[in-house]
N, CA, C and O atoms as a Tinker XYZ file with bonds, in Angstrom:
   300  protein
     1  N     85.047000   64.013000   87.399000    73     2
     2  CA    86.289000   64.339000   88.067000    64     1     3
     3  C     86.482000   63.354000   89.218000    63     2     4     5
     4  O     85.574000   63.101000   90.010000    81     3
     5  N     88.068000   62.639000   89.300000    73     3     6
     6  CA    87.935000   61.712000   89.832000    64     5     7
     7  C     87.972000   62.700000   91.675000    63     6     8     9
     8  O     88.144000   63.899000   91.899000    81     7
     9  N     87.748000   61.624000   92.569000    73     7    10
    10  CA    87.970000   62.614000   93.853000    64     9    11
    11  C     89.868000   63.052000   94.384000    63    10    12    13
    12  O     90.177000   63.954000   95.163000    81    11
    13  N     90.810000   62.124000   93.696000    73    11    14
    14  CA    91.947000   62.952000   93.530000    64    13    15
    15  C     92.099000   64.003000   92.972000    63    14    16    17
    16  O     93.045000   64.657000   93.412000    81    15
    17  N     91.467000   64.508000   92.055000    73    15    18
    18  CA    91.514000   65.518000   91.070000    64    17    19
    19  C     90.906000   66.117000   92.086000    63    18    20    21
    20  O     91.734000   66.531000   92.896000    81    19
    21  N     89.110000   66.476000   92.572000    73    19    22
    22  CA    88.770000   67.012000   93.207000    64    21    23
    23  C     90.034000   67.013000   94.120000    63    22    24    25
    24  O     90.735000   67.530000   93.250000    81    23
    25  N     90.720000   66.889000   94.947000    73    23    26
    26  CA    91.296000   67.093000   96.187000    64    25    27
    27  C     92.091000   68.011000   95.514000    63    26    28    29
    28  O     91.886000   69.218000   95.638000    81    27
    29  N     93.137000   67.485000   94.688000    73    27    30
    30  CA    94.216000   68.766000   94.043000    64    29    31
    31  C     93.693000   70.087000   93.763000    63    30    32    33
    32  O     94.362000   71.094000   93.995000    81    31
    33  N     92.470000   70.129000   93.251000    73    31    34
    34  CA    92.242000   71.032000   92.445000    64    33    35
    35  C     91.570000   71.968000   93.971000    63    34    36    37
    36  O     91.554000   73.199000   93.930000    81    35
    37  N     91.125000   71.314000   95.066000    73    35    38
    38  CA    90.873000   72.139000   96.171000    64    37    39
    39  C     92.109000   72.634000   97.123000    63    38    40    41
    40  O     92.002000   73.602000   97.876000    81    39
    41  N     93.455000   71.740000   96.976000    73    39    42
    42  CA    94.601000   72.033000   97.658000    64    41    43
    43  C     95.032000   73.268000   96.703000    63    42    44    45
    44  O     95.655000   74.260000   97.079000    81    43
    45  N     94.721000   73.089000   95.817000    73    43    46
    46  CA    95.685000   74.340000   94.433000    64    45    47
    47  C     95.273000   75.778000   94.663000    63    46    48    49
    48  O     96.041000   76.739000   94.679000    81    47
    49  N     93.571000   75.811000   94.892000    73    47    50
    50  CA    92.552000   76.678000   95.490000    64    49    51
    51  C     93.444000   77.416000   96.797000    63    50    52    53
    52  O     93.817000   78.528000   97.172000    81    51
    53  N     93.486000   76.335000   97.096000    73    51    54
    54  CA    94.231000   76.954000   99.008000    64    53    55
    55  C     95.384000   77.562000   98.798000    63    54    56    57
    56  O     95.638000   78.476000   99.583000    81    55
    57  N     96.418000   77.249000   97.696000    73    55    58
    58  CA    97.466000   77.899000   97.943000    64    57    59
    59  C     97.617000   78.918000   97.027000    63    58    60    61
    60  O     98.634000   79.502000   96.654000    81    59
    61  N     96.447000   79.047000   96.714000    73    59    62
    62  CA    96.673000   80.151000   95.079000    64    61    63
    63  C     95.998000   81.323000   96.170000    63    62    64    65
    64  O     96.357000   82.482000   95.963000    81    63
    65  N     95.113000   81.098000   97.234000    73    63    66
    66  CA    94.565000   82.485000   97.794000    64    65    67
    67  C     95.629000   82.706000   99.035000    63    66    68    69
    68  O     95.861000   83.809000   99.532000    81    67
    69  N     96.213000   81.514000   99.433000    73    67    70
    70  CA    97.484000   82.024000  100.671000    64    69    71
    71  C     98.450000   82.394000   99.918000    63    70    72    73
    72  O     99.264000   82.810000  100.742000    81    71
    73  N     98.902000   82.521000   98.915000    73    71    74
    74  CA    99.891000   83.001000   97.739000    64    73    75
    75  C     99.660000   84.685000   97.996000    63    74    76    77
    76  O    100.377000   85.544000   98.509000    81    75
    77  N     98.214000   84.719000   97.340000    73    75    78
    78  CA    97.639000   85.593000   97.286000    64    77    79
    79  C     97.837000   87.124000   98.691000    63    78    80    81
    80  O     98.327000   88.246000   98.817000    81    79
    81  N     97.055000   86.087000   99.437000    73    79    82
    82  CA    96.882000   86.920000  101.159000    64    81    83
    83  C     98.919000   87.222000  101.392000    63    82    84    85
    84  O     99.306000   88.391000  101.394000    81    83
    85  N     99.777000   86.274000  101.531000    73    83    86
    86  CA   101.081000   86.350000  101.277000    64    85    87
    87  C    101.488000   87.367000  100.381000    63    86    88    89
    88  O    102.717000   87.371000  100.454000    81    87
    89  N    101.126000   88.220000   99.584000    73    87    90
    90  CA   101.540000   88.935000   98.469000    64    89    91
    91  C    101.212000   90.280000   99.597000    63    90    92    93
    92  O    101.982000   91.087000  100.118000    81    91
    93  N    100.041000   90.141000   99.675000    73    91    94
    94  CA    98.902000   91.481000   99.946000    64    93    95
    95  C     99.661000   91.955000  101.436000    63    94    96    97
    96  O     99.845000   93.149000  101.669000    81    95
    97  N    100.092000   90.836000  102.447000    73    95    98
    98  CA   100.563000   91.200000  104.154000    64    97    99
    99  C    102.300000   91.788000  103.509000    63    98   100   101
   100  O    102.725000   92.929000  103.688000    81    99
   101  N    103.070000   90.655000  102.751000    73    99   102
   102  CA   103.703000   91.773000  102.410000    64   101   103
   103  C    103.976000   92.901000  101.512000    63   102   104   105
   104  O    105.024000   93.548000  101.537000    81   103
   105  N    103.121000   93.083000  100.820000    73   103   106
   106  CA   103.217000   94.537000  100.269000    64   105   107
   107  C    102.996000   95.666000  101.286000    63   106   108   109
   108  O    103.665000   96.695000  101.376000    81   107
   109  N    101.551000   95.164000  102.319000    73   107   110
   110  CA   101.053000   96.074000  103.632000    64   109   111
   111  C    102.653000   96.452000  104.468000    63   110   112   113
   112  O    103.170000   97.569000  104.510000    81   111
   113  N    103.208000   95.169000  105.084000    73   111   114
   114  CA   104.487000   95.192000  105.724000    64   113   115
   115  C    105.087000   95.800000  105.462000    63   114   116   117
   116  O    105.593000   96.470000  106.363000    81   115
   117  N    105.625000   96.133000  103.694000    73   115   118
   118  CA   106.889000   96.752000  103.317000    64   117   119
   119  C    106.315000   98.056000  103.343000    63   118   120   121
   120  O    107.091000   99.009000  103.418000    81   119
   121  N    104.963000   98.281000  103.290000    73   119   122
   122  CA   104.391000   99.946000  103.249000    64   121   123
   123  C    104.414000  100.815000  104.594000    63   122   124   125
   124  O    104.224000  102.022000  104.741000    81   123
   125  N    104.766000   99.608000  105.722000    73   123   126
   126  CA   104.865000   99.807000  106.897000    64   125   127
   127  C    105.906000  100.402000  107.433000    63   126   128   129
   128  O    106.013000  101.385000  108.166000    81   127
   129  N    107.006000   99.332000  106.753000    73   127   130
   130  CA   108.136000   99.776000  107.397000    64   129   131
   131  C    108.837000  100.724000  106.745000    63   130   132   133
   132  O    109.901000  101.052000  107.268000    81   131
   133  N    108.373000  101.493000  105.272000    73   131   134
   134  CA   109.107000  102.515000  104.186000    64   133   135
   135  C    108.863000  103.305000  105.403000    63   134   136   137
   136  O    109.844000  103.784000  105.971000    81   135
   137  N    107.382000  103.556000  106.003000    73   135   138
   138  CA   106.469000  104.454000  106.394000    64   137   139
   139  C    107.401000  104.917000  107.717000    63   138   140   141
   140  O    107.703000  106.068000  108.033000    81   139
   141  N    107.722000  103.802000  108.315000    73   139   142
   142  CA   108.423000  104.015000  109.775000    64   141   143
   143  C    109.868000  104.146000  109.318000    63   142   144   145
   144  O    110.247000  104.941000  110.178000    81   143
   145  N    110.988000  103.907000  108.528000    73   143   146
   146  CA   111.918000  104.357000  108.242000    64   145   147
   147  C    112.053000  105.379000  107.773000    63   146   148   149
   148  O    113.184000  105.819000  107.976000    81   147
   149  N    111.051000  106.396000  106.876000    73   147   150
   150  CA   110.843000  107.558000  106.413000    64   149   151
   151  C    110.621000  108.098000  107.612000    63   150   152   153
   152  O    111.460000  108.999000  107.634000    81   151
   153  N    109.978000  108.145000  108.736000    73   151   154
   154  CA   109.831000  108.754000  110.225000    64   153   155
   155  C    110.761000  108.636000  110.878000    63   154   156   157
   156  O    111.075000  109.586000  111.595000    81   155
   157  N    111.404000  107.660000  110.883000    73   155   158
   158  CA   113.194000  107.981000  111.690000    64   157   159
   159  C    114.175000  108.264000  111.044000    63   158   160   161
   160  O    115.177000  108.509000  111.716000    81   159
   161  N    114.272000  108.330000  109.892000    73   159   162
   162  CA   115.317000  109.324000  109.570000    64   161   163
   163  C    115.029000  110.647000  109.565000    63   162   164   165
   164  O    115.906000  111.508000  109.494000    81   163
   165  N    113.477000  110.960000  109.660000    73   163   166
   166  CA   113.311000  112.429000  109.643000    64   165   167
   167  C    113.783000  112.950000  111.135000    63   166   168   169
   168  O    114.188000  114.062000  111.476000    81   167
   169  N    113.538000  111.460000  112.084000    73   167   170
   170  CA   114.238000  112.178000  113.444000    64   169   171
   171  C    115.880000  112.387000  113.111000    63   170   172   173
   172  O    116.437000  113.480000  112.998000    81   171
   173  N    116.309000  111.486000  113.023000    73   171   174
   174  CA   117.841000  110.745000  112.642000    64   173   175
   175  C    118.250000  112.714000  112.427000    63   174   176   177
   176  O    118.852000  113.398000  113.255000    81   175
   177  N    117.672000  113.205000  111.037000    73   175   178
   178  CA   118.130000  114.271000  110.063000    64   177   179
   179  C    118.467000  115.638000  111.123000    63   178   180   181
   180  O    119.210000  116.529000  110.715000    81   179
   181  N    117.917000  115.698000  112.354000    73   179   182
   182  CA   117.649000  116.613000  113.711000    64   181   183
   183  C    118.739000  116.812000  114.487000    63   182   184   185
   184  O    119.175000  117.783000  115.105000    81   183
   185  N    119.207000  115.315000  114.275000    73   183   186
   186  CA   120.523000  115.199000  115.250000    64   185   187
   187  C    121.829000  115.324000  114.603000    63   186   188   189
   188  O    121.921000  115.192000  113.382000    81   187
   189  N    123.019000  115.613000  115.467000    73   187   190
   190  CA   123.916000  115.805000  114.528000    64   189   191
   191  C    124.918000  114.485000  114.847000    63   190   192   193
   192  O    125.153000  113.866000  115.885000    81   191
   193  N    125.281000  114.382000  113.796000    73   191   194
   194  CA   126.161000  112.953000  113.208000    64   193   195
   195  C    125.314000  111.488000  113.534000    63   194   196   197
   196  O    125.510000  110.559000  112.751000    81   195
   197  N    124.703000  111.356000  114.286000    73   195   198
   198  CA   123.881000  110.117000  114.352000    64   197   199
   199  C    122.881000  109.983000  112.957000    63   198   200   201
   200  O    122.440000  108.893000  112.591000    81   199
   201  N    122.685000  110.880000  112.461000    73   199   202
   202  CA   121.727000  110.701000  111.059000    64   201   203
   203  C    122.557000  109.613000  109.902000    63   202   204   205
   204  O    121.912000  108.970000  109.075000    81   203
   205  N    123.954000  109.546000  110.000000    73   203   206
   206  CA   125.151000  109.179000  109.373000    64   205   207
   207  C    125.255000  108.126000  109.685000    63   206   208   209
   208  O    124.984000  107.327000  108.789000    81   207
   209  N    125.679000  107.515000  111.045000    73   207   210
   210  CA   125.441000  106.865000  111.424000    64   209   211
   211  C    124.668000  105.420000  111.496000    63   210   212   213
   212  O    125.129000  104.278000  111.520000    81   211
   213  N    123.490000  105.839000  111.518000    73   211   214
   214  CA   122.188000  105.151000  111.483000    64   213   215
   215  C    121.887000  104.683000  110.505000    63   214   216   217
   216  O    121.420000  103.570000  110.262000    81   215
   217  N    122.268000  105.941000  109.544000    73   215   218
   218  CA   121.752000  105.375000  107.346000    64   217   219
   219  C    122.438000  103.975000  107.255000    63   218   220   221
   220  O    121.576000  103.103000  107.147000    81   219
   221  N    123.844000  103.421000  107.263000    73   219   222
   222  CA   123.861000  102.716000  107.287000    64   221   223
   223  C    123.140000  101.331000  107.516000    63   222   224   225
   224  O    123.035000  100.451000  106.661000    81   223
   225  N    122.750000  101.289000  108.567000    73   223   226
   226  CA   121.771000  100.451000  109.387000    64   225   227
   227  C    120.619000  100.460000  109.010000    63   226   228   229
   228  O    119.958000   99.423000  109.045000    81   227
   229  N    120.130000  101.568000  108.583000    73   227   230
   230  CA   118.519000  101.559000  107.956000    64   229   231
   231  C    118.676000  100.978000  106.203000    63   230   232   233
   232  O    117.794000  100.355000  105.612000    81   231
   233  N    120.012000  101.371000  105.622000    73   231   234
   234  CA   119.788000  100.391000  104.565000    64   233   235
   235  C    120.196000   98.844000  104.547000    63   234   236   237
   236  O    119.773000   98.002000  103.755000    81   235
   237  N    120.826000   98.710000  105.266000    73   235   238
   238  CA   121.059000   97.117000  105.797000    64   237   239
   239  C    119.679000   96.465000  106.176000    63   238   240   241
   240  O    119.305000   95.377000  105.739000    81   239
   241  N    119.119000   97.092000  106.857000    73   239   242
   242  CA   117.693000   96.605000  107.442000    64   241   243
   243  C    116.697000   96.252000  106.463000    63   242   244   245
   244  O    115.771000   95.448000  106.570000    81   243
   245  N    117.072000   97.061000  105.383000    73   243   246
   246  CA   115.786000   97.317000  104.503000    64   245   247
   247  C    115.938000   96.381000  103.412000    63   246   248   249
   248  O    114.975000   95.784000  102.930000    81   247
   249  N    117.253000   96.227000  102.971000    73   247   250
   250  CA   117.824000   95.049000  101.961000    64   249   251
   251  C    117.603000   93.882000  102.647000    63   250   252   253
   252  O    117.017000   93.040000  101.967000    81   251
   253  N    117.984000   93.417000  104.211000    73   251   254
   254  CA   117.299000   92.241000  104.701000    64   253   255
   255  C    115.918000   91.872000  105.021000    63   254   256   257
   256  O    115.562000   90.851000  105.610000    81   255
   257  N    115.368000   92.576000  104.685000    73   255   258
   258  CA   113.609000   92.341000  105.077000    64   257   259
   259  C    113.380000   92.409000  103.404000    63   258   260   261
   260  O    112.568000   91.588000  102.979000    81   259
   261  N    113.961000   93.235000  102.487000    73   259   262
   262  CA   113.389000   93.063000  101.151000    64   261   263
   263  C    113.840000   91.514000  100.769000    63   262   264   265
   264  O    112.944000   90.862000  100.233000    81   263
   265  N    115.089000   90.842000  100.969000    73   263   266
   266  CA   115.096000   89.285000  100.954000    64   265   267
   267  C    114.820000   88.802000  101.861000    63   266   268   269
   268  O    115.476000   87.776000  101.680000    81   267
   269  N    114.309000   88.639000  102.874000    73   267   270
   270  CA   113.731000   87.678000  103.657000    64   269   271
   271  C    112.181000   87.537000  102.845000    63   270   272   273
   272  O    111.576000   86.472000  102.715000    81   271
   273  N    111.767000   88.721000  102.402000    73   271   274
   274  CA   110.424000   88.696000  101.665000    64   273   275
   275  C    110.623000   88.200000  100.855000    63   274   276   277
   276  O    109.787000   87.301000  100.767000    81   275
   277  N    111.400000   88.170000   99.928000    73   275   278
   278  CA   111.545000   87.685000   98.582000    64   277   279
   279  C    111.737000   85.975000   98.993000    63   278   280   281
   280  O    110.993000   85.015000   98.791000    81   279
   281  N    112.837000   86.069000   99.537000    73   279   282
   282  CA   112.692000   84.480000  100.043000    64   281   283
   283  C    111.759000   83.614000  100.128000    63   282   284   285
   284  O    111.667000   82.582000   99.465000    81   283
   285  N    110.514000   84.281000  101.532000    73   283   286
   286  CA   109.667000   84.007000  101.974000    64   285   287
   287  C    108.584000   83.104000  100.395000    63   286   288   289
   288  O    108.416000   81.936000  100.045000    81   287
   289  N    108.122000   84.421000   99.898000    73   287   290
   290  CA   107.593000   83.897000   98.453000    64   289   291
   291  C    107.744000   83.645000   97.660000    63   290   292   293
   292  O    106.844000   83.567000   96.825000    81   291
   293  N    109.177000   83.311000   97.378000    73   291   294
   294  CA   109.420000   82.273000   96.516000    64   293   295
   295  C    109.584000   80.867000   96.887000    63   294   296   297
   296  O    109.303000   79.940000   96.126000    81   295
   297  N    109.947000   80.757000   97.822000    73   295   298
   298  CA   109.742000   79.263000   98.480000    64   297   299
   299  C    111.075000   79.013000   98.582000    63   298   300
   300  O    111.470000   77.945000   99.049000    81   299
């Protein structure tokens, strides 16, 4: 194996496990934030008319972080 090959085949290594670690922070992230949007709307649901309100905004939020992720890993 010439030492270009060696080099690729160690750069390919690197991005196949930051691919990887990248997959795993956001799957953790998005489990994060279901976790904390499921907790404020349960406040949101308490109050009256702000629960209405807010939904809006919490699905806006959630469609922009689901493409910024998607973005993110796809390149």
């Amino acid at each position: 194996m010439s030492n270009k090959d060696q080099r690729t085949a160690e750069r390919d290594a690197r991005l196949d496990a930051l691919k990887a670690a990248v997959i795993d922070w956001a799957d953790k992230e998005i489990k994060q934030l279901n976790n904390e949007a499921t907790f404020l709307k349960s406040i949101l649901k308490g109050r009256t008319g702000a629960g209405r309100l807010a939904n809006q905004n919490v699905e806006d939020s959630s469609k922009f972080v689901v493409a910024e992720i998607s973005q993110f890993l796809e390149g």
